[in-house]
Phi, psi and omega in degrees: 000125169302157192226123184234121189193155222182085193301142187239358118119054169271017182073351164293315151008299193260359160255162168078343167226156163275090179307114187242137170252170169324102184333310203297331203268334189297322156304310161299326170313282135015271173326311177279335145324301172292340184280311171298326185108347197294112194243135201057082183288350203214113184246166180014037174082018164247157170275134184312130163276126170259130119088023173101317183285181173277140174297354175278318176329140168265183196283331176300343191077055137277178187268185155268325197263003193237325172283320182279334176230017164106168245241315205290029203223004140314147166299116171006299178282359176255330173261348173304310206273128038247031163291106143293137184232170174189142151248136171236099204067224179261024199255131164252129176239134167244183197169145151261123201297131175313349209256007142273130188306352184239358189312319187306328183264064191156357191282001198228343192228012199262180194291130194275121180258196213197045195311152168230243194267155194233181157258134201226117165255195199214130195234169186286131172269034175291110160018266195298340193288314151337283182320288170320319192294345204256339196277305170314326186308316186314279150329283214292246181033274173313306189267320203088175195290305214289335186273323180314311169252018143299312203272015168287304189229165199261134174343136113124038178283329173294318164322300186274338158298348189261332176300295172343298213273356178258011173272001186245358127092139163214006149285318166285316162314324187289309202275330183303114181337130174099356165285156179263164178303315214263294187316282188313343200245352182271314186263001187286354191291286208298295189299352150275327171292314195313317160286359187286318182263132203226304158268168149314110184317156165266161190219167152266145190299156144320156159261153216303349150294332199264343204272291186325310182295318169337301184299317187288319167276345162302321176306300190307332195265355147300282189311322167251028171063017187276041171217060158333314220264349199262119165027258179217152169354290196300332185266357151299340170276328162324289165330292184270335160269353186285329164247011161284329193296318162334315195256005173273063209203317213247347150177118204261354164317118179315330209282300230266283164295341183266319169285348154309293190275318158327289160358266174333297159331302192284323188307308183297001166259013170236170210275323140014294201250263203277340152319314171285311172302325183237048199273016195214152133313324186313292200290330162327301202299306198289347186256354142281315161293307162098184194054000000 
């Protein structure tokens, strides 16, 4: 699949996250850092954060280090991103993370990119855990996200999903140190609505592009593992469609709903989130299922 994406330099990047670098880069990082005025560019082998951001963020949320000495003179994993790599045995999966705020307006017209050496992490090559990822693949491919978690979950799941997501306070979650601006302004329209709901709102359908990116961003967070810590496959899929149908409920407007769902996408990979949703199997089982 080509892989197409165009930084449109909206600074979510640069929030919101931990940089960790390379043994080899730190000292030049250091170096560059001293050049910039930045002073302790670097705590326990991450780049420092201030007030959430990076210490390089400019007041614009630009890098400082991308402006002044050029995109190759980043730490690795910052001119990597939002390109992702993973090996699995011998399958290299590269991929763009769903979880930049801007992907969407670009994921179809954006700069074709050609990745060469990459930083690569390594995911498990078990059989069955392969086999699942390819069979969900399969579904979403054929079905779409709406058809994919029909067949996930059993009658009255939109009810017990809004019971889920309102065990997660996701307005205190959201207010809590260490959220990014960009996470809380994607998701506070849905942490206001959640209490509210007691059946599924009516809603407007998406429209068949935005319907499309859903199917899209579910494939990326299976194929590239970007919900380690969560069970299996089937319940990242759960997850991340279980909360785009949340957030089309709650707007359906491209401007509105595509940083939203990156927003989601970044939220479900932390332990926060799909641990309290999903902290059991039992409870998997009873939030598809019922009874």
């Amino acid at each position: 699949m080509e892989l197409r994406h165009t930084c449109l330099s909206c600074g979510g990047s640069c929030r919101g996250a931990r940089v960790t670098l390379l043994a080899e880069e730190r000292a030049r990082i250091e170096d560059l850092a001293a050049r910039l005025g930045v002073p302790e560019p670097v705590v326990d082998g991450r780049l420092r954060v201030v007030d959430d951001a990076c210490v390089f963020a400019t007041a614009e949320g630009l890098c400082a280090i991308h402006r002044e000495f050029g995109a190759s003179a980043k730490p690795a994993i910052c001119a990597q991103y939002p390109l992702v790599a993973l090996r699995v045995g011998e399958q290299r999966r590269i991929g763009i993370d769903p979880g930049c705020y801007t992907a969407f307006r670009t994921w179809r017209t954006g700069e074709r990119l050609e990745p060469a050496h990459m930083l690569m992490s390594s995911g498990s090559p078990d059989p069955g855990l392969v086999q699942l990822e390819a069979m969900l693949l399969g579904l979403l491919a054929a079905q779409g996200w709406r058809g994919l978690l029909v067949g996930l979950v059993r009658p009255g799941f939109e009810s017990r999903w809004i019971a889920a997501l309102n065990t997660l306070r996701l307005s205190e979650l959201l207010a809590r140190p260490g959220t990014s601006r960009d996470q809380s302004a994607g998701l506070a329209a849905l942490a206001t609505a959640l209490p509210g709901w007691t059946e599924p709102p009516s809603s407007t359908p998406l429209d068949p592009e935005l319907d499309a990116w859903v199917t899209e961003v579910v494939r990326r967070m299976i194929h590239l593992r970007l919900a380690a810590g969560v069970p299996t496959p089937a319940a990242v899929a759960l997850l991340v469609a279980g909360g785009a149908l949340a957030l089309s409920w709650v707007d359906p407007r491209p401007e509105c709903f595509a940083p939203a769902l990156a927003a989601w996408a970044r939220a479900v990979r932390t332990p926060q989130v799909w641990a309290k949703l999903l902290p059991s199997p039992e409870a998997l089982k009873a939030l598809a299922a019922g009874g």
